[in-house]
N, CA, C and O of each residue as an XYZ file, in Angstrom:
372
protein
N     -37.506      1.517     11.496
C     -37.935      2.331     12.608
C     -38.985      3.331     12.092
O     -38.756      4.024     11.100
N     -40.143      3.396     12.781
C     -41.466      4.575     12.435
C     -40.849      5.113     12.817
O     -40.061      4.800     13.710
N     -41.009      6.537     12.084
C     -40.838      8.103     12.403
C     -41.342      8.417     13.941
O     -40.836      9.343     14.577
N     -42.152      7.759     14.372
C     -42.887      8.511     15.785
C     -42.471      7.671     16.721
O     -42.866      7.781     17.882
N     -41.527      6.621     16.293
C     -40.686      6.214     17.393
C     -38.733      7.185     17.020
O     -37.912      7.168     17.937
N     -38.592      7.455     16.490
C     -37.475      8.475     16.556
C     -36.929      8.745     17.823
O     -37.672      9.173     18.706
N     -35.701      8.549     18.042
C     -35.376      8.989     19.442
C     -34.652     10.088     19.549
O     -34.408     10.499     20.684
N     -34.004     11.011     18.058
C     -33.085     11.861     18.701
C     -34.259     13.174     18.013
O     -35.292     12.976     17.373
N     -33.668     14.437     18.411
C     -34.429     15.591     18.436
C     -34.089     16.255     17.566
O     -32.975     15.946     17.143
N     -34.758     17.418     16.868
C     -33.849     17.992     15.929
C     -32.774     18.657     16.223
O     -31.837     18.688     15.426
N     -32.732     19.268     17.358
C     -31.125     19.997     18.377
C     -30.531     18.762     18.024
O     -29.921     19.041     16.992
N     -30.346     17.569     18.263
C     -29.469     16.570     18.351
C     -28.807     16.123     17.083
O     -27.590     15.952     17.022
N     -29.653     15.929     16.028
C     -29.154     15.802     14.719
C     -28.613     17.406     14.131
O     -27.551     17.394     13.508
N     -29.193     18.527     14.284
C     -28.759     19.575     13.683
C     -27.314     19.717     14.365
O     -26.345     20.038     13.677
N     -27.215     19.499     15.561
C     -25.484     18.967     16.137
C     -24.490     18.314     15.476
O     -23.389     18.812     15.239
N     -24.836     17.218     15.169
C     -24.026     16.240     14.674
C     -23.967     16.919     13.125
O     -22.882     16.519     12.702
N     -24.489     17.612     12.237
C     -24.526     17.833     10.983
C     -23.506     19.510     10.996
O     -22.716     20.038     10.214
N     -23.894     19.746     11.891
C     -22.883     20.990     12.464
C     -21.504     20.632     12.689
O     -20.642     21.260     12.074
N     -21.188     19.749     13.452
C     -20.005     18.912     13.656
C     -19.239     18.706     12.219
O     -18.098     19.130     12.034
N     -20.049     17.960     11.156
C     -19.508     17.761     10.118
C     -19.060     18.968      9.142
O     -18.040     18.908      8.455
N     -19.998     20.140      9.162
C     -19.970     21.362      8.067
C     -18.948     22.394      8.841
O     -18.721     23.499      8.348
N     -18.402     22.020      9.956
C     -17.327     22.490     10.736
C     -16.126     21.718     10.617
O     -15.270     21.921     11.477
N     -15.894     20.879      9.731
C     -14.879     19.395      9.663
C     -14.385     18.659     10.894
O     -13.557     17.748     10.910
N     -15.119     19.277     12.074
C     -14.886     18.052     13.751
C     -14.657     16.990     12.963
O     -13.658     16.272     13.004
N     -15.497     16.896     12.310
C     -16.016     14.451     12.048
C     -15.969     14.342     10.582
O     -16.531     15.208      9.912
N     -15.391     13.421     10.050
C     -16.027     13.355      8.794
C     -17.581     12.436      8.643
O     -18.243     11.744      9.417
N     -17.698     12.812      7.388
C     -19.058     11.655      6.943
C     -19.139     10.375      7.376
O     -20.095      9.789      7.884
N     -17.956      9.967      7.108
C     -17.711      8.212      7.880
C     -17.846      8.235      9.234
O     -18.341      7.223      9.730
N     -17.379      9.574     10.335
C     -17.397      9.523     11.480
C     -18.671     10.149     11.424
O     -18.606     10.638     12.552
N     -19.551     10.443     11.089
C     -20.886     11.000     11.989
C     -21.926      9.819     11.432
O     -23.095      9.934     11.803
N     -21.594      8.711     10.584
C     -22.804      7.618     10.439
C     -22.183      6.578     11.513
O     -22.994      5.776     11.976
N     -21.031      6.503     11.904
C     -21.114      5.919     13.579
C     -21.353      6.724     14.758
O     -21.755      6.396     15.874
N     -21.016      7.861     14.272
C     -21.950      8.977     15.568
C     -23.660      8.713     15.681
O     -24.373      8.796     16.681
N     -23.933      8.455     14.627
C     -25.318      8.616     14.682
C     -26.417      7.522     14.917
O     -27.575      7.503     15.336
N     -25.114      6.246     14.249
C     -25.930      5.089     15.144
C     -25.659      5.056     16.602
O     -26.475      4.477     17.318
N     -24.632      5.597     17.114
C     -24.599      5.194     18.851
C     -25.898      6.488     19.338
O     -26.697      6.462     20.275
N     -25.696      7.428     18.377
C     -26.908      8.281     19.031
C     -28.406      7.316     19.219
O     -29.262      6.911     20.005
N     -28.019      7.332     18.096
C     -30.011      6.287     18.379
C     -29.876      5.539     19.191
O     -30.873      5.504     19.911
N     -28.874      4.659     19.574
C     -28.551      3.281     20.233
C     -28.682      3.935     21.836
O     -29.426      3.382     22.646
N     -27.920      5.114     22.193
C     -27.368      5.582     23.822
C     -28.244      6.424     23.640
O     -28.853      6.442     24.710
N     -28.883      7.415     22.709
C     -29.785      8.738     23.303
C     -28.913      9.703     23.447
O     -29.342     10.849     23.583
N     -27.603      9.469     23.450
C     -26.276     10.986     23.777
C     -26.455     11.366     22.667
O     -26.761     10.864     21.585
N     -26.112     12.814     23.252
C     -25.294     14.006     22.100
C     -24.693     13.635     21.414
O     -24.225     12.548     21.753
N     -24.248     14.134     20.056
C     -23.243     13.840     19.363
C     -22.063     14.526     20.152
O     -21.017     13.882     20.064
N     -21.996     15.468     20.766
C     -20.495     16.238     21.509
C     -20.444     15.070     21.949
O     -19.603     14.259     21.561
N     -21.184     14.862     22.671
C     -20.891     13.849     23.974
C     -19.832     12.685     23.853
O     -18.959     12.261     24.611
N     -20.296     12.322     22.504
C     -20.019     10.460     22.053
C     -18.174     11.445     21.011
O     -17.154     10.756     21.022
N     -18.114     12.458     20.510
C     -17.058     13.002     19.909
C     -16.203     12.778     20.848
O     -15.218     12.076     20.620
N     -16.533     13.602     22.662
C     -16.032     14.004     23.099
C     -14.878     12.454     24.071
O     -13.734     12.350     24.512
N     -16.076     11.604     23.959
C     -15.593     10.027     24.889
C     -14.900      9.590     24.196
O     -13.955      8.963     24.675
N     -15.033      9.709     22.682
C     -14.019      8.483     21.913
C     -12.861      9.466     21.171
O     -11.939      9.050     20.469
N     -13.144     10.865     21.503
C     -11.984     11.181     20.984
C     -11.652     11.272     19.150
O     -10.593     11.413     18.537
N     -13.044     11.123     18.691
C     -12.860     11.622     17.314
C     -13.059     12.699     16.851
O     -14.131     13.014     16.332
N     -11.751     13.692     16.989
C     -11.950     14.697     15.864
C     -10.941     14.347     15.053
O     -10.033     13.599     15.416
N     -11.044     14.957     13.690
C     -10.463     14.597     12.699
C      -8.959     15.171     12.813
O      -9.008     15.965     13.753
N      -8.106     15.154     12.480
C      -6.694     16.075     12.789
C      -6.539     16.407     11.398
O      -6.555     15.628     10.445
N      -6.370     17.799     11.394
C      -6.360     18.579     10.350
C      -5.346     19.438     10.153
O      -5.320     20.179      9.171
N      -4.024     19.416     11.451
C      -2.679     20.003     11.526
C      -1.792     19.055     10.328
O      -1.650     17.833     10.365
N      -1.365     19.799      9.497
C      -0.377     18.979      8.221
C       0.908     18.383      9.547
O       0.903     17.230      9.979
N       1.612     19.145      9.862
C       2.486     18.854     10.624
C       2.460     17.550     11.732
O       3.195     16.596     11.985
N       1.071     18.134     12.271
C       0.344     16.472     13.067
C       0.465     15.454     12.550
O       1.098     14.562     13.115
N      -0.230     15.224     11.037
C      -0.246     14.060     10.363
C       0.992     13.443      9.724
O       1.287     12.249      9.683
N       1.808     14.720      9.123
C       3.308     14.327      8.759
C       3.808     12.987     10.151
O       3.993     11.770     10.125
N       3.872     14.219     11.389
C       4.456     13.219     12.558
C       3.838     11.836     13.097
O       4.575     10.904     13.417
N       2.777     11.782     13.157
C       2.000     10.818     12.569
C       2.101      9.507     11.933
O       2.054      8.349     12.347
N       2.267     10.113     10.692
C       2.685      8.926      9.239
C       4.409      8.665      9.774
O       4.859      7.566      9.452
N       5.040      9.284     10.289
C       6.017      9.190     10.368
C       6.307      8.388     11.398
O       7.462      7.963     11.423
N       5.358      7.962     12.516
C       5.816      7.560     13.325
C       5.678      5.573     13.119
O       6.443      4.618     13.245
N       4.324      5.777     12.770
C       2.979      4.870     11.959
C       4.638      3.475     11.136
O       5.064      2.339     11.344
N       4.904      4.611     10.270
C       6.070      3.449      9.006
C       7.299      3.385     10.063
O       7.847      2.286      9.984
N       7.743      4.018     10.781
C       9.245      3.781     11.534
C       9.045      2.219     12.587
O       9.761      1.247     12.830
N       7.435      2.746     13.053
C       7.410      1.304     13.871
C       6.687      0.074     13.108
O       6.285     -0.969     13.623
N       6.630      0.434     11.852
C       6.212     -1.059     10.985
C       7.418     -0.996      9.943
O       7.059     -1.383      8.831
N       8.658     -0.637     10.011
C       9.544     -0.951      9.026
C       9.627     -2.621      8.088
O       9.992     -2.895      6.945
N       9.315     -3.112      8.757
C       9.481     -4.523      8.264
C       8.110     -5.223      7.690
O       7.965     -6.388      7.321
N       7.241     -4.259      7.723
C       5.915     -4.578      6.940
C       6.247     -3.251      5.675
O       5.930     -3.528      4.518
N       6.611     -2.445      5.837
C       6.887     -1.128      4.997
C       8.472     -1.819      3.918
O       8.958     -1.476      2.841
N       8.680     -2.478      4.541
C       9.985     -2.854      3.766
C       9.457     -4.488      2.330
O       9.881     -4.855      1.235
N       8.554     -4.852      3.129
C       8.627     -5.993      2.228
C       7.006     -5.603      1.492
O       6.563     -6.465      0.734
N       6.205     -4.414      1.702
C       5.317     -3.565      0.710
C       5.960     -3.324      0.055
O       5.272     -3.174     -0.955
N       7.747     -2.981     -0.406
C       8.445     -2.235     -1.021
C       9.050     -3.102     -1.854
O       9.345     -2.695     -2.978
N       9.312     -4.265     -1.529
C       9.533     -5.312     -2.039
C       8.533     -6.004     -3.186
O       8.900     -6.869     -3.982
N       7.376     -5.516     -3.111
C       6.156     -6.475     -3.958
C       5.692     -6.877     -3.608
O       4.921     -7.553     -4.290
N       5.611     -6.941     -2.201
C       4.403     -7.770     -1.692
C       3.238     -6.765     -1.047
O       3.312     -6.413      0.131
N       2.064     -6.297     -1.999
C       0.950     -5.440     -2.250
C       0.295     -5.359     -0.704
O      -0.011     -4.291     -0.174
N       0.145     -6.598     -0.110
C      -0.789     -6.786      0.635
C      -0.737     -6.509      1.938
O      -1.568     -6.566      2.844
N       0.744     -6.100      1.855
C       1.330     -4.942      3.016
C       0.684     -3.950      3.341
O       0.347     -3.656      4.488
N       0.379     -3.132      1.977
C      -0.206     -1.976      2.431
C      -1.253     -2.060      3.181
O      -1.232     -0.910      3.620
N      -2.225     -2.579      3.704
C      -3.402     -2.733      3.996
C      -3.114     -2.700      5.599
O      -4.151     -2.710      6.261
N      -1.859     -2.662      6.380
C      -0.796     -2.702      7.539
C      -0.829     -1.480      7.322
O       0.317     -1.197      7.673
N      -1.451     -0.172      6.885
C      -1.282      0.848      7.117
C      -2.502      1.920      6.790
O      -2.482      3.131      7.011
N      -3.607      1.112      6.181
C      -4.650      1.686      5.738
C      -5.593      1.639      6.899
O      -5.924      0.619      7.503
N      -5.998      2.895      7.146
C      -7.166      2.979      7.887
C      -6.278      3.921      9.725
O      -6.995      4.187     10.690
């Protein structure tokens, strides 16, 4: 893409980089923020605000969370525990 076809503005990117130095998004979440920006022309709030990515940064949140995550995969969590490695990957991401 030429520079003088660019579609977002500097308000628009100085947004999305704001987002991140505020921990809203991480790094991984603002290089898919930033391709739908080029792609739709939206805000970065905008596209945060539709899909619902902010990062959760409450310990307690994530405890309940992880907790809920292994209770309803016991039987993938049980045979990860067992030796079979390739379980984990049933919980990554």
């Amino acid at each position: 893409m030429e520079i003088e076809n660019f579609v977002l503005d500097p308000k628009g990117l100085t947004n999305l980089l704001i987002q991140i130095d505020k921990g809203v998004i991480s790094g991984k979440m603002a290089k898919e923020i930033f391709k739908e920006m080029v792609e739709t022309k939206k805000d970065a709030q905008e596209i945060i605000e539709d899909k619902g990515l902010v990062q959760i940064k409450n310990q307690d949140m994530i405890e309940k969370i992880v907790e809920e995550v292994l209770a309803e995969n016991q039987d993938s969590l049980n045979k990860y525990f067992s030796g079979k490695d390739k379980f984990f990957w049933v919980f990554y991401g």
